[in-house]
SETORRO-632409 format. One line per field, with one value per residue (C-alpha): y negated, x, z negated; residue in three letters; residue number from 1. Coordinates in Angstrom, 2 decimals, m for minus. Example, Ala and Ser with C-alpha at 12.3 -4.5 7.8 and 13.67 -1.06 7.14 Angstrom:
2
north (4.50, 1.06)
east (12.30, 13.67)
up (m7.80, m7.14)
aa (Ala, Ser)
i (1, 2)
***
This chain:
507
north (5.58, 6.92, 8.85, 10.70, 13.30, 14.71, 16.42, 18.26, 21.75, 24.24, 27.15, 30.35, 31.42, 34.75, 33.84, 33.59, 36.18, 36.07, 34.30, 31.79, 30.82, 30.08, 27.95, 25.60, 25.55, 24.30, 21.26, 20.32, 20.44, 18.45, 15.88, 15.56, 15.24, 12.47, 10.62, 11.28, 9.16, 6.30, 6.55, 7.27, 5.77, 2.15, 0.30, 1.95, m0.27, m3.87, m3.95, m5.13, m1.96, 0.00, m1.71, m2.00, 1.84, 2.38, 1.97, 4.70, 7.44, 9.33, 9.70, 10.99, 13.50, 14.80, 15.81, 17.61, 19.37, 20.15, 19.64, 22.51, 20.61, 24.02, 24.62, 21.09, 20.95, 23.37, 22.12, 19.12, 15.85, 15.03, 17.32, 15.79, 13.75, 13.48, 14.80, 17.79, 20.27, 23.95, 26.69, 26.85, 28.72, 29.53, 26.04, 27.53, 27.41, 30.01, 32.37, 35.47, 33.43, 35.36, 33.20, 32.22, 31.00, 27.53, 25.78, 27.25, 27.28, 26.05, 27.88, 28.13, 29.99, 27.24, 23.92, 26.09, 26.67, 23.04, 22.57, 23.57, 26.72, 25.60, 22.90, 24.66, 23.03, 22.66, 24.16, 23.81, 20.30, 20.11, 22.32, 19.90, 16.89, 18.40, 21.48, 24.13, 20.85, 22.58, 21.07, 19.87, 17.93, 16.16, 15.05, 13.46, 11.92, 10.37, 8.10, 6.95, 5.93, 4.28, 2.45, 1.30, m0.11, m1.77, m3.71, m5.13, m5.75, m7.67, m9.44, m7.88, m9.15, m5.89, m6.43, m9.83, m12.15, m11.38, m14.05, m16.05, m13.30, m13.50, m12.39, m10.51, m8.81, m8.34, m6.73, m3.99, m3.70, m2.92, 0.08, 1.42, 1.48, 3.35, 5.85, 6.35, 7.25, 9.42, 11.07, 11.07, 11.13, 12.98, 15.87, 16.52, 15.48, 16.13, 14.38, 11.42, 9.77, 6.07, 2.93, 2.06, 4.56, 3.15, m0.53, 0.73, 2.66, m0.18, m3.24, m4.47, m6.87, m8.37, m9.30, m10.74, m12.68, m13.66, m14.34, m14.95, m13.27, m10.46, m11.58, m14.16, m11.08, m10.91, m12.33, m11.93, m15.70, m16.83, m14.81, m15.69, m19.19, m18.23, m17.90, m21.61, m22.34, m19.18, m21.37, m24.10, m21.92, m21.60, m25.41, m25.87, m25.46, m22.16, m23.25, m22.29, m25.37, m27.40, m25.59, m25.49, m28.71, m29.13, m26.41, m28.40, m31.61, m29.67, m27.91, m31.11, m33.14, m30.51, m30.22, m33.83, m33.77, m31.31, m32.28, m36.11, m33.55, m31.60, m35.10, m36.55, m33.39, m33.36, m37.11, m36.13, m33.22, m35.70, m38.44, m37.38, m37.62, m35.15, m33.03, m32.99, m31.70, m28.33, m28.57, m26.26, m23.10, m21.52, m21.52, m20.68, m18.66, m19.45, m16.00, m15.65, m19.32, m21.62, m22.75, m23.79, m27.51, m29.14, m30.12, m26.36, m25.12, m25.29, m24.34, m28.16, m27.76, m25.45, m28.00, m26.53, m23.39, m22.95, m23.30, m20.64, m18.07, m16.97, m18.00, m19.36, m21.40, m19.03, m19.86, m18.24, m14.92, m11.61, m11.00, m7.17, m5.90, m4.04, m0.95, m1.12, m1.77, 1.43, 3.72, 2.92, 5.55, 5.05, 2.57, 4.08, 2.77, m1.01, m2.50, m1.91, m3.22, m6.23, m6.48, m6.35, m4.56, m3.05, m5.78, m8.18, m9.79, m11.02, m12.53, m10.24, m11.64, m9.21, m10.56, m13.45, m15.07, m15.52, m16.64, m13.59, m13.31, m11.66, m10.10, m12.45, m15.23, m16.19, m17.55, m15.81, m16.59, m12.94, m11.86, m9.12, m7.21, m4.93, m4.34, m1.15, m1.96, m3.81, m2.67, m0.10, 1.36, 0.85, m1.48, m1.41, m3.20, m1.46, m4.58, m5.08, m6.36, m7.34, m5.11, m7.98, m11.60, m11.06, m8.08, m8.21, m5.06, m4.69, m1.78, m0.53, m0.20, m0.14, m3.21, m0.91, m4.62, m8.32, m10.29, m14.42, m14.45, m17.92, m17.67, m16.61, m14.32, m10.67, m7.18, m4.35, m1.90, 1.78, 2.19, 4.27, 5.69, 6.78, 10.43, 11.77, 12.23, 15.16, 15.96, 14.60, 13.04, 10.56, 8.39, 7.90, 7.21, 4.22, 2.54, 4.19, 4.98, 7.93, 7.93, 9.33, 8.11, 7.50, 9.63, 7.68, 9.24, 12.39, 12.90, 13.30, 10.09, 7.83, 5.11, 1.56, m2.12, m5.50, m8.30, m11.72, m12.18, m14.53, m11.24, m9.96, m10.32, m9.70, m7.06, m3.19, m0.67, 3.06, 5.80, 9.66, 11.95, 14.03, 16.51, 17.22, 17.79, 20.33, 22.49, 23.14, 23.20, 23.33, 21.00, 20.44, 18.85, 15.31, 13.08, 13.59, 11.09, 8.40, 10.54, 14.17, 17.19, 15.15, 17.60, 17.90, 13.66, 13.58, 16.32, 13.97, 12.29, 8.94, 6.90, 2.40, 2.02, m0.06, m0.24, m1.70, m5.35, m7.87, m10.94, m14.44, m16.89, m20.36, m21.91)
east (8.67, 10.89, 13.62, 10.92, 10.57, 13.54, 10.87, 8.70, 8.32, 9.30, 9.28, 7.60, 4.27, 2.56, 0.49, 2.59, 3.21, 6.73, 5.44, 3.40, 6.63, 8.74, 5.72, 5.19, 9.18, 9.39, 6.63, 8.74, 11.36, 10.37, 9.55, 12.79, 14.26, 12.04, 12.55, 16.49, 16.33, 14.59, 16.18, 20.19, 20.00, 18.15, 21.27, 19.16, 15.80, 15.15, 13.52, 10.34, 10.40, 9.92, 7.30, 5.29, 6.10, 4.33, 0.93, 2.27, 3.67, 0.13, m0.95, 2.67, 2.64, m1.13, 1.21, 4.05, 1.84, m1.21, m5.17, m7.32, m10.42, m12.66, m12.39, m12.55, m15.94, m17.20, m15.83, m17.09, m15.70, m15.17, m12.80, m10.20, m9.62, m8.42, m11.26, m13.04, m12.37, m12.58, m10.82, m7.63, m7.18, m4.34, m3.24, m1.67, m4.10, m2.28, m0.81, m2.11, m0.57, 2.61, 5.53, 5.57, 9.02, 7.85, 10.70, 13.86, 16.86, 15.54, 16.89, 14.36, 16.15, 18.69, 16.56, 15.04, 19.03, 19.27, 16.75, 17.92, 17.59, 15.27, 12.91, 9.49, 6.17, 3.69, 0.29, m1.77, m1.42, m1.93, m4.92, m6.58, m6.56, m7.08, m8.64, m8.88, m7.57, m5.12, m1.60, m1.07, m4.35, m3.13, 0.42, m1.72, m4.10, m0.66, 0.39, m3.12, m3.61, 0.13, m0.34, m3.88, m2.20, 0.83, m1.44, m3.26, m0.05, 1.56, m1.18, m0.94, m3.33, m5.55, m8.76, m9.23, m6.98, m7.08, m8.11, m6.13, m5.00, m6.51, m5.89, m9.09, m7.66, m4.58, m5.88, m7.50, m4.45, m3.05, m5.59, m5.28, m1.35, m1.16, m4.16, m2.10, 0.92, m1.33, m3.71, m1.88, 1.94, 2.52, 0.22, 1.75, 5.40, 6.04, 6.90, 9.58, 12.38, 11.75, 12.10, 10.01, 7.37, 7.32, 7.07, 3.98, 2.69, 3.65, 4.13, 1.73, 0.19, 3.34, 4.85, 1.24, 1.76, 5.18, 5.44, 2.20, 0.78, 3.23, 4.16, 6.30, 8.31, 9.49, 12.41, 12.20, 11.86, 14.60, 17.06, 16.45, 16.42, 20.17, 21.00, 20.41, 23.38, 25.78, 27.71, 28.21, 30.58, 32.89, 33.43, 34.23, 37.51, 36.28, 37.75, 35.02, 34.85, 34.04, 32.79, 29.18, 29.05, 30.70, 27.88, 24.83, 26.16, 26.55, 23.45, 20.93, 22.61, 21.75, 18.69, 17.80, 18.75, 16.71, 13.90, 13.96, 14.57, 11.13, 9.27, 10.54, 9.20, 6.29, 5.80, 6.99, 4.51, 1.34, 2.05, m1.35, 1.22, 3.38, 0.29, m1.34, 1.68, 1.23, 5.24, 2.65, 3.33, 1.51, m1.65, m3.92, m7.58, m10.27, m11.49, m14.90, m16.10, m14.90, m13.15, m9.57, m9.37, m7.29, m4.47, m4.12, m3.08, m2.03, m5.43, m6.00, m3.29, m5.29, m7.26, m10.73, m10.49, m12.06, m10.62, m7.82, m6.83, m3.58, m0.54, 1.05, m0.02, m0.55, 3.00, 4.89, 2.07, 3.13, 0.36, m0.62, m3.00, m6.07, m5.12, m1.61, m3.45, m5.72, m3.01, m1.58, m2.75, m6.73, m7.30, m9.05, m12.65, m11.21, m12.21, m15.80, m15.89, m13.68, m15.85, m13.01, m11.23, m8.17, m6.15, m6.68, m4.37, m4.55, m2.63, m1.70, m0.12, 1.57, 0.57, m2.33, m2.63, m6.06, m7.35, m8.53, m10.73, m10.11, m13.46, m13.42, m13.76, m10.32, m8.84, m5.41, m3.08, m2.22, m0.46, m2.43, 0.21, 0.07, 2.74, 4.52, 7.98, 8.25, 11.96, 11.57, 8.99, 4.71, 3.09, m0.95, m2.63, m5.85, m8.73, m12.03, m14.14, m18.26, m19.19, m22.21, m22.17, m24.98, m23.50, m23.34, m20.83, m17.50, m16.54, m12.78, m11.14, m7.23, m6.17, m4.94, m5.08, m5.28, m6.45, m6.87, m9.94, m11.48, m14.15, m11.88, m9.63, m10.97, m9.20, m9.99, m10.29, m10.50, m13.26, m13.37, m16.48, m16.86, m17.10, m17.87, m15.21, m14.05, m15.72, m12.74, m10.77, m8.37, m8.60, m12.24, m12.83, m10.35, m12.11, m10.15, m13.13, m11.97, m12.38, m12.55, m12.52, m15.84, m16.45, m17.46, m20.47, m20.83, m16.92, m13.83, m12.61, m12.03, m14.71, m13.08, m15.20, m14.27, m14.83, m13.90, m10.98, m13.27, m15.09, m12.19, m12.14, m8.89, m6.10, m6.44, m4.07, m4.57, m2.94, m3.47, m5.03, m2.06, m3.73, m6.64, m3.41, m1.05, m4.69, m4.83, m1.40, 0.70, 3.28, 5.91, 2.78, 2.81, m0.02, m0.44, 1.04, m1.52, m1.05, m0.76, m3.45, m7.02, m8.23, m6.26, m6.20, m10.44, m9.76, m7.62, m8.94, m7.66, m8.05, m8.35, m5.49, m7.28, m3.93, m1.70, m1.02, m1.16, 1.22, m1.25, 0.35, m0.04, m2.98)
up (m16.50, m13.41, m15.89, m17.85, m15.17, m16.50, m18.66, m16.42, m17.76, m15.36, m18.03, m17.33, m19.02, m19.81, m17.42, m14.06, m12.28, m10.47, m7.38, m8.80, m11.20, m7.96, m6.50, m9.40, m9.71, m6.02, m6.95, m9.66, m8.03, m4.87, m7.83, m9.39, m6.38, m5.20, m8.91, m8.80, m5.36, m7.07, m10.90, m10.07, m6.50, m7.31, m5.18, m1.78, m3.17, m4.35, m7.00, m5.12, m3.05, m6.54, m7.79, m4.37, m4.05, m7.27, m5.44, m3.38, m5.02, m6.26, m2.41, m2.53, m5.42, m3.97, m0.84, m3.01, m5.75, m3.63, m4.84, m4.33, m2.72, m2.48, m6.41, m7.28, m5.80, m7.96, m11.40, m13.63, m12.29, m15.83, m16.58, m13.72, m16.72, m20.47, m22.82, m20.58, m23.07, m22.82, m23.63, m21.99, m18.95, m16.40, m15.30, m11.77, m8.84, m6.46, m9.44, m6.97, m3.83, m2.65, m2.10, 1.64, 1.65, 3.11, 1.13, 2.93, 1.08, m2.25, m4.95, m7.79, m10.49, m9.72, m10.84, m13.43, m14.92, m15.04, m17.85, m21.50, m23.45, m26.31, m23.90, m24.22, m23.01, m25.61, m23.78, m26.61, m26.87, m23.00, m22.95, m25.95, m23.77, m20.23, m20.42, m17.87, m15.10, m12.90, m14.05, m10.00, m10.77, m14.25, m12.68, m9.70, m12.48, m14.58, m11.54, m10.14, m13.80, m14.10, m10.41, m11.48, m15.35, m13.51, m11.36, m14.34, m16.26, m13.54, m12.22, m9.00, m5.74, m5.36, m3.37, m5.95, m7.32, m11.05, m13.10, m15.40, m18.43, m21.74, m25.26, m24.78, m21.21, m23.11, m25.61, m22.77, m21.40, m24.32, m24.96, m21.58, m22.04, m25.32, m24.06, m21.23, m23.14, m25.34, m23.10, m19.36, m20.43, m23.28, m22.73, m19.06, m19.63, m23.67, m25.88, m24.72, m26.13, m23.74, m25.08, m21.86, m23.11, m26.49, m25.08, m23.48, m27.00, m28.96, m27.50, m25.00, m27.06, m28.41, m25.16, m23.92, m26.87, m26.45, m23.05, m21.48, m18.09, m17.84, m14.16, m15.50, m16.40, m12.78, m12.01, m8.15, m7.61, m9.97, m8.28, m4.72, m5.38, m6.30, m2.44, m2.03, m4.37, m3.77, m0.76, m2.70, m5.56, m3.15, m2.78, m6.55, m8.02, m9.72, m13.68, m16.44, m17.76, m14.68, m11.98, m13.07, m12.94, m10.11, m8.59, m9.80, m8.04, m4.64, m4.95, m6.03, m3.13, m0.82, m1.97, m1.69, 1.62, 2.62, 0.91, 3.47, 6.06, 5.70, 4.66, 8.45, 9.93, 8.59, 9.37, 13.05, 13.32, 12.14, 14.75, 17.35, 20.57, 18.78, 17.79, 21.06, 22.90, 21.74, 20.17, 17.04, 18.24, 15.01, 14.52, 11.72, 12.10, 9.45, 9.59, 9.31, 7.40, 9.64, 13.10, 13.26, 13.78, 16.58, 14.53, 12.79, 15.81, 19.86, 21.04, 21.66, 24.12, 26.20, 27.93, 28.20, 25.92, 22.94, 19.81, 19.52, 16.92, 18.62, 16.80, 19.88, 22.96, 26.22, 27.77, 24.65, 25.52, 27.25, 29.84, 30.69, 33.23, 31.67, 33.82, 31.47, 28.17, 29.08, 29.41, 25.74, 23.44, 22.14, 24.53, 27.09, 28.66, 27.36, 30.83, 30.14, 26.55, 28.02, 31.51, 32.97, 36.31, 35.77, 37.59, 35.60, 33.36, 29.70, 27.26, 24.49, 21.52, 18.70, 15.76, 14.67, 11.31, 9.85, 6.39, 4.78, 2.36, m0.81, m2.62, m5.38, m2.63, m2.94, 0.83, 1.52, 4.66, 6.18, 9.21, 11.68, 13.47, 16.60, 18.25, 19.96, 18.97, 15.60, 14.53, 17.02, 15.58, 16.29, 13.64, 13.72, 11.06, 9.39, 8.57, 7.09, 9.45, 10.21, 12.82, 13.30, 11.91, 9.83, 8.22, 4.85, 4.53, 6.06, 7.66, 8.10, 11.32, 12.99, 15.15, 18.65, 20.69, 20.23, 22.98, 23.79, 25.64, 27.08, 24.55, 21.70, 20.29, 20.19, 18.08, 19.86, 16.86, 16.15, 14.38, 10.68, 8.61, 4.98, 4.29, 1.39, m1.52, m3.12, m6.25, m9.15, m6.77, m8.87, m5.77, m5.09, m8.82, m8.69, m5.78, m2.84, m0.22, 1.93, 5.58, 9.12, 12.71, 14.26, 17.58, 20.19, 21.28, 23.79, 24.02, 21.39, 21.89, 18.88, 19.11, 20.08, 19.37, 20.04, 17.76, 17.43, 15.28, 13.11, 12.32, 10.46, 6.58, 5.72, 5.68, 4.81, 3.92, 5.00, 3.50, 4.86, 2.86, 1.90, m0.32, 2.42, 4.89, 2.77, 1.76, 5.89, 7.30, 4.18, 2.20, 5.04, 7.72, 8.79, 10.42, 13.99, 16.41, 18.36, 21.17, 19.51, 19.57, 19.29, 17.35, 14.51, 14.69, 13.92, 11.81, 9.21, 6.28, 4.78, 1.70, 1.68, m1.09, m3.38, m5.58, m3.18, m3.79, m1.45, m1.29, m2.12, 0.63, 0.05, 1.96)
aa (Unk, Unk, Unk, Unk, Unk, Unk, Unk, Unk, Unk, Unk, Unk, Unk, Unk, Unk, Unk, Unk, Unk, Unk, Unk, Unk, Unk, Unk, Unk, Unk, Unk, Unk, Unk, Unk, Unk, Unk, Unk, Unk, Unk, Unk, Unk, Unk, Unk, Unk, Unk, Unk, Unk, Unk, Unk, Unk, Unk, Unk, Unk, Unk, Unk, Unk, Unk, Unk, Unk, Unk, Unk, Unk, Unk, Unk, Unk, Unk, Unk, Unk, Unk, Unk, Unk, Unk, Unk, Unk, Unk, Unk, Unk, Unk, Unk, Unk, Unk, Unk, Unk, Unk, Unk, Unk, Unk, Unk, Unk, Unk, Unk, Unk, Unk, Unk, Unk, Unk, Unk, Unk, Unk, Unk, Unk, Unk, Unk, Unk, Unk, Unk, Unk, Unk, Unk, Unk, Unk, Unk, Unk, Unk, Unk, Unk, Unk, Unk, Unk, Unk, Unk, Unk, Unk, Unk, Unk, Unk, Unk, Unk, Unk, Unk, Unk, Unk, Unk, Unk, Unk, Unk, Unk, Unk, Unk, Unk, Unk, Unk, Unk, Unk, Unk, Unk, Unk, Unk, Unk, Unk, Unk, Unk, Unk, Unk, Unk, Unk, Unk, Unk, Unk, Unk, Unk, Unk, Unk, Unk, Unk, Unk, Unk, Unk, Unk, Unk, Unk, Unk, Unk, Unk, Unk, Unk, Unk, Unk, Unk, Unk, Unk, Unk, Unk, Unk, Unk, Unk, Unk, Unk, Unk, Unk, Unk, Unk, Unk, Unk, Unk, Unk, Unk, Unk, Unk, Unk, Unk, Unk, Unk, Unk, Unk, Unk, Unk, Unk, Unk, Unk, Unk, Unk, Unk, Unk, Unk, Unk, Unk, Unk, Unk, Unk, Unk, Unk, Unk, Unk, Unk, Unk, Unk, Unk, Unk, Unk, Unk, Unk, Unk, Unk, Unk, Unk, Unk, Unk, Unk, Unk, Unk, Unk, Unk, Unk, Unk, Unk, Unk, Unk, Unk, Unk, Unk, Unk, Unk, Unk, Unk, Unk, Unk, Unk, Unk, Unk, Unk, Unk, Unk, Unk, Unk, Unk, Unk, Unk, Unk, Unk, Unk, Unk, Unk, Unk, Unk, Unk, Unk, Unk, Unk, Unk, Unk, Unk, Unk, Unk, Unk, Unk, Unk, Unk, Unk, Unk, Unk, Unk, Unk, Unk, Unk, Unk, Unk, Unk, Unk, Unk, Unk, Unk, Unk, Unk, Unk, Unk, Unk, Unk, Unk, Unk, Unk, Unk, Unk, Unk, Unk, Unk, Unk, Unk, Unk, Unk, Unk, Unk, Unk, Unk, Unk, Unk, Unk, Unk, Unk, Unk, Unk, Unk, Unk, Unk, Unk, Unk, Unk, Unk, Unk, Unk, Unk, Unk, Unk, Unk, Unk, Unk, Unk, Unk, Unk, Unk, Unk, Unk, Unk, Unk, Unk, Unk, Unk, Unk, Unk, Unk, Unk, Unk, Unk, Unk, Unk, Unk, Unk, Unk, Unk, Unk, Unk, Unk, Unk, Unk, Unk, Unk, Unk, Unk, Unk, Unk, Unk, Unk, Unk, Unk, Unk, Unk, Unk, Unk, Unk, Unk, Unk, Unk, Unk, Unk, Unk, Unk, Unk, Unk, Unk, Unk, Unk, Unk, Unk, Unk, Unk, Unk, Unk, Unk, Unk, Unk, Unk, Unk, Unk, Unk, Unk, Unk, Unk, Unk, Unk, Unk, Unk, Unk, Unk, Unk, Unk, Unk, Unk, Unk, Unk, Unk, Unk, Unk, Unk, Unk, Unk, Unk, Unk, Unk, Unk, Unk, Unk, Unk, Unk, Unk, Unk, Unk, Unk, Unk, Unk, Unk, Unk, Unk, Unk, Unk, Unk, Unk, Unk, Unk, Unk, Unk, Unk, Unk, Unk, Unk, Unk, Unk, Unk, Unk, Unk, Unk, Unk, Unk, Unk, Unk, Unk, Unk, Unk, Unk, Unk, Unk, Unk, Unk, Unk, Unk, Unk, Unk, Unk, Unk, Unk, Unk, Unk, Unk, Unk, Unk, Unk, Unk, Unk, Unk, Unk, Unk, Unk, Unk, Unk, Unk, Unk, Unk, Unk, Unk, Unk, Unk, Unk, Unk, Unk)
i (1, 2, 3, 4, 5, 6, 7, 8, 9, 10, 11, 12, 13, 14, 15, 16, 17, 18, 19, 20, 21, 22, 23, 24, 25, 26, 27, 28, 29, 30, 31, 32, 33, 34, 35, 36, 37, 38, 39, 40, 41, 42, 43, 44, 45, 46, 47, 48, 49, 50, 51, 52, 53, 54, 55, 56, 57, 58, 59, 60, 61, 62, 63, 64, 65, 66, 67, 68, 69, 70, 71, 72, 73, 74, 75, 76, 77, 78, 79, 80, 81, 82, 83, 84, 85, 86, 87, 88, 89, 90, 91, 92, 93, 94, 95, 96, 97, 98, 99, 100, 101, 102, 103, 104, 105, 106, 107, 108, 109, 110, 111, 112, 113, 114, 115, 116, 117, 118, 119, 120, 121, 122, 123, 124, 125, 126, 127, 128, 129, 130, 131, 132, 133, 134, 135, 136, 137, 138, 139, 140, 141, 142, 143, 144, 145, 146, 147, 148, 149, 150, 151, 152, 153, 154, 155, 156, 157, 158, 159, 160, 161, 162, 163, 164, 165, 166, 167, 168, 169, 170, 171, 172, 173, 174, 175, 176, 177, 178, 179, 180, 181, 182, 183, 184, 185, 186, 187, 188, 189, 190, 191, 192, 193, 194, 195, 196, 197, 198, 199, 200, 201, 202, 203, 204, 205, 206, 207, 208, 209, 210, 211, 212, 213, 214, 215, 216, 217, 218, 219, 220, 221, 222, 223, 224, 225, 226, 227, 228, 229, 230, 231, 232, 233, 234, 235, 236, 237, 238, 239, 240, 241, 242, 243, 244, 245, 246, 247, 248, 249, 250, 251, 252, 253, 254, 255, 256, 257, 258, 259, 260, 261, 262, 263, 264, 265, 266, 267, 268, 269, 270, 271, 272, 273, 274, 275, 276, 277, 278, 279, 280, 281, 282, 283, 284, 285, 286, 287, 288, 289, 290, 291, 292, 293, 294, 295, 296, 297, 298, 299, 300, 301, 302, 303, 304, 305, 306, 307, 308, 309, 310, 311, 312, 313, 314, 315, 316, 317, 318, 319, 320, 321, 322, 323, 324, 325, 326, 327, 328, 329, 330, 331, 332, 333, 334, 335, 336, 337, 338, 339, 340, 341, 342, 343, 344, 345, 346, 347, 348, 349, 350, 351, 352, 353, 354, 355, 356, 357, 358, 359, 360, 361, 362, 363, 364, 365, 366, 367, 368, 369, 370, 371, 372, 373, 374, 375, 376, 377, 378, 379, 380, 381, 382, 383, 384, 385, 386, 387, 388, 389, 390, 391, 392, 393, 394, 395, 396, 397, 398, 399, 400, 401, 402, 403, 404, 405, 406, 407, 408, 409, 410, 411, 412, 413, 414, 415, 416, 417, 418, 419, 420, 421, 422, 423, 424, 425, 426, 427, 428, 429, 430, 431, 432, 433, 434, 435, 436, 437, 438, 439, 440, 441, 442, 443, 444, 445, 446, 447, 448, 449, 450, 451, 452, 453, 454, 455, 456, 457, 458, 459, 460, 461, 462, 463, 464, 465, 466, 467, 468, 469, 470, 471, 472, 473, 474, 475, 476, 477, 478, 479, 480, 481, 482, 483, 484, 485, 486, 487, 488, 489, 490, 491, 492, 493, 494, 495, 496, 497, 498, 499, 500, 501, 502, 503, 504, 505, 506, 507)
***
């Protein structure tokens, strides 16, 4: 998929005035750039950062080629897609949009030489399938589609564990593939020359067929189990016609060993004197269907506390004054929620693991992280949470403290609200809800709750709304910082990126 960008047209039409030519030539170029990274340059990823970053890249191209939301609103949502008809129009949004120079020293008539003489983009043919959809719109369109079919192929953890794959799912699979390739591909990018393109026209069904659940496929496992036994070449004599035998005898005995090993710990770590030491540091929160038992974690070692959620007894805890925690961006007014003074001290662990619940039901292990400095760099988790135990909804919110109160573990949380989507948005019609932050009341502060930790479902992942962001302040703007201009903070948008998988820990 990543090499047919090659093939984005960046030919001039009767249409385009001179200014509107070097605009859509700086999108495509930003593009191929970005694709050149990831295509020529794969040594920089592993190859599960490319396929996690495939959930990623359409909130990416929305930044580079720009939606406009105000004429959006006023077309047919069906024609965001393949099949709206209509006779074809100019496909360039800001054709009468002089150039404003905001890409400094790119040289259009530069990426534009780079293409060949005779490559000519077949309008018509687009025009057929997509109407009058602006082409920014269409390109947007091709990788929600492709994120949204490579989850399905691969079996990917979305917001449910897919079920086990059928002839029947394979078979849709297979349809949404080739309509892809004929209806999202080929209309935008031309005609291709890909055996990867004509796997996906073609053969679908056959590898279904062949191999099974197309995760197998993935040969992530395989290849770090081949750490375990890299040490052990270096003990063999190295001659072709002994040495893997000579590696299979030094990897099963180390193996074997390893294996009594685990078995004695495991022994050790069920003996109750053992267990009620607190030597457990980890500990394991049921999220919102049960209570952790004594022996799932060291809250037994607290003496009189409740059952704890913390993944570690108090004595491995930082402690900070409420005063502290209230100075830290988004956090200010916590004393009240808490009913707490400001000298007062609590233990504030950086991450807590929880079993989260996946919509289908499904119970997965995941890690809630908030910390300041994680690499150097701040790391706050985005959940679903019940506002109320009797809730039936979740709402979405952003972890900005966790706390190990005497009653139990509380996440204070900035709190998020739906807002409505933009008419055709790719990303509200493949299940991404778009958001804002909730005001608290009478100020401009963003509103902060505190709920149990049980009340949190599972895991969410956030994304900005990039295209609402370049329509104000242009392609080159980033998010604002926790502690930038307030205004321009409540004024962003942001999508729940119902695409991005989510690893299924073991329970």
């Amino acid at each position: 998929m990543w090499h047919t960008i090659a093939y984005i047209p960046v030919v001039r039409t009767e249409k385009e005035s001179a200014a509107a030519e070097r605009a859509r030539l700086r999108r495509y170029g930003m593009l191929q750039r970005v694709f050149y990274i990831i295509v020529d340059k794969q040594a920089m990823f592993t190859g599960k950062q490319q396929r996690d970053g495939v959930s990623i890249l359409p909130f990416i191209m929305a930044k580079l080629f720009g939606v406009d939301t105000g004429r959006r609103a006023q077309a047919d949502p069906d024609r965001a897609v393949p099949g709206g008809g209509g006779p074809p129009v100019d496909l360039i949004l800001d054709k009468n949009v002089e150039d404003e120079g905001d890409d400094v020293g790119y040289d259009a008539d530069a990426e534009a030489a780079k293409l060949s003489k005779s490559f000519q983009f077949d309008w018509e043919r687009y025009s057929a399938v997509w109407g009058d959809t602006p082409i920014q719109h269409a390109i947007v369109e091709v990788f929600a589609e492709y994120a949204c079919l490579y989850a399905r192929m691969s079996g990917q953890v979305c917001s449910s564990v897919p079920p086990p794959m059928t002839l029947s799912t394979g078979l849709s699979i297979a349809e949404q593939a080739s309509r892809f390739v004929l209806q999202y591909v080929n209309p935008v990018l031309g005609e291709l020359q890909s055996t990867k393109i004509h796997k996906l026209l073609r053969h679908v069904m056959d590898a279904i067929q062949w191999h099974g659940h197309l995760q197998n496929g993935n040969t992530a496992y395989n290849e770090s189990v081949h750490k375990h036994d890299k040490p052990f070449y270096f003990r063999t004599n190295k001659q072709v016609a002994k040495y893997t035998k000579q590696l299979v005898v030094f990897a099963r005995g180390s193996q074997e060993v390893l294996s009594k090993i685990y078995a004695e710990d495991a022994r050790a770590r069920a003996r109750p004197e053992i267990a009620a030491s607190g030597s457990d540091s980890a500990s394991v929160d049921s999220g919102g269907d049960a209570s952790c038992s004594g022996d799932e974690g060291a809250g037994t070692a607290a003496g009189s506390r409740a059952p704890s959620t913390c993944v570690a007894t108090s004595r491995h805890l930082t402690k900070m004054s409420v005063a502290a925690l209230e100075a830290l961006p988004d956090l200010a007014g916590l004393g009240g929620l808490l009913g707490l003074n400001g000298t007062a001290k609590v233990p504030v662990p950086q991450s807590v693991k929880l079993r989260g619940t996946m919509d289908c039901g499904t119970l997965n292990v995941q890690t809630v992280r908030n910390t300041e400095s994680f690499y150097r760099r701040p790391w706050h988790d985005a959940v679903l949470y019940r506002a109320q135990p009797e809730q039936a909804t979740v709402s979405v919110g952003e972890v900005r403290a966790l706390i190990c109160a005497p009653a139990g573990d509380v996440a204070v949380l900035c709190e998020m609200e739906p807002v409505a989507p933009v008419l055709g948005c790719p990303f509200s019609r493949r299940g991404c809800a778009r958001l804002a932050w909730r005001v608290a009341p009478g100020t401009t502060r963003i509103a902060l709750r505190v709920v149990p930790v049980s009340s949190v479902r599972r895991l969410s992942f956030v994304v900005p709304d990039c295209a609402d962001l370049r329509a104000r302040h242009g392609p080159h703007a980033l998010p604002p910082r926790r502690d930038g201009d307030q205004a321009e903070r409540l004024a962003m948008r942001f999508f729940v990126n119902a695409m991005h998988p989510w690893k299924l820990a073991k329970q």
